[in-house]
C-alpha positions as CSV (number, residue, x, y, z in Angstrom):
1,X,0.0,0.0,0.0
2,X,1.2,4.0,-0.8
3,X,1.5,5.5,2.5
4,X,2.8,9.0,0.3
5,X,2.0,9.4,-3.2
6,X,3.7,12.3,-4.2
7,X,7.3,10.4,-3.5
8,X,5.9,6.9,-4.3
9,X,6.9,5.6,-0.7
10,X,5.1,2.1,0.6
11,X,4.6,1.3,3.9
12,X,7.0,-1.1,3.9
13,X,9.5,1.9,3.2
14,X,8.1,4.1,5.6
15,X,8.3,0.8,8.2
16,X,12.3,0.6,7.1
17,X,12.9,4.1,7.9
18,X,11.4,4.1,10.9
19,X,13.6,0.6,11.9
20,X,16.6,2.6,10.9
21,X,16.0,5.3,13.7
22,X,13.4,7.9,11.8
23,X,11.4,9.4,14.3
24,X,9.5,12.0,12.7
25,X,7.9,12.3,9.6
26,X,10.7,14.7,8.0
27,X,13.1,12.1,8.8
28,X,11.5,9.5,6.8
29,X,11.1,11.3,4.0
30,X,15.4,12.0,4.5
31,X,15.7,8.5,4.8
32,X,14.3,8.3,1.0
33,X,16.1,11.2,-0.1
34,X,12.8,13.0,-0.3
35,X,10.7,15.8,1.3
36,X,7.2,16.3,2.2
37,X,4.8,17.6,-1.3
38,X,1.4,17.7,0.0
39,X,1.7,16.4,3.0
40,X,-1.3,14.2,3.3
41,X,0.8,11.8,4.5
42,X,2.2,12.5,7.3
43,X,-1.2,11.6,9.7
44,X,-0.8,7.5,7.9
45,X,2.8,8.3,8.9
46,X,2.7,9.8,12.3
47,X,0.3,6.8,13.5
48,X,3.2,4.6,12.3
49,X,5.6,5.9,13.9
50,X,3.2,6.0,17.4
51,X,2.8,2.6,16.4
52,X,6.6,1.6,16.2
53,X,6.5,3.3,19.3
54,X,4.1,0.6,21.2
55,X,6.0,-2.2,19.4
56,X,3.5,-3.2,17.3
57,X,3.7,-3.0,13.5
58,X,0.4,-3.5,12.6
59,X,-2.1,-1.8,9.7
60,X,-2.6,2.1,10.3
61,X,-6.0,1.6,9.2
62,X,-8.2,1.3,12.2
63,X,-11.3,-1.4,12.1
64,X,-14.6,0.3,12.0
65,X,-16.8,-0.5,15.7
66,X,-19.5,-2.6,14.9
67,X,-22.7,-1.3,14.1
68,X,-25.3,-1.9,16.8
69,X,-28.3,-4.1,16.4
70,X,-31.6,-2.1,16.5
């Protein structure tokens, strides 16, 4: 999956950068040798990072709560 667009990074390249030390989003974008265009990515990016934080590596995308039965 595209986490950015604009610089055509995957997650698994955002997950790489983040391995390698990045701790902000500016940082994984120097880890690529790029820099933030539109910078819609940096929310997918930011929860990855809290995520890396927690030790867990899992999806950014959250699973939607269960509708309730009426």
């Amino acid at each position: 999956m595209y986490v950015c667009n604009c610089n055509g990074l995957r997650e698994h390249c955002v997950r790489q950068a983040i391995a390698a030390g990045a701790e902000t989003p500016q940082q994984i974008y120097a880890h690529h040798g790029c820099q933030a265009q539109c910078g819609q990515c940096q929310p997918d990016m930011l929860a990855m990072l809290r995520q890396a934080e927690g030790g867990t590596f899992w999806p950014t995308a959250t699973p939607t709560p269960a509708l309730a039965s009426a």
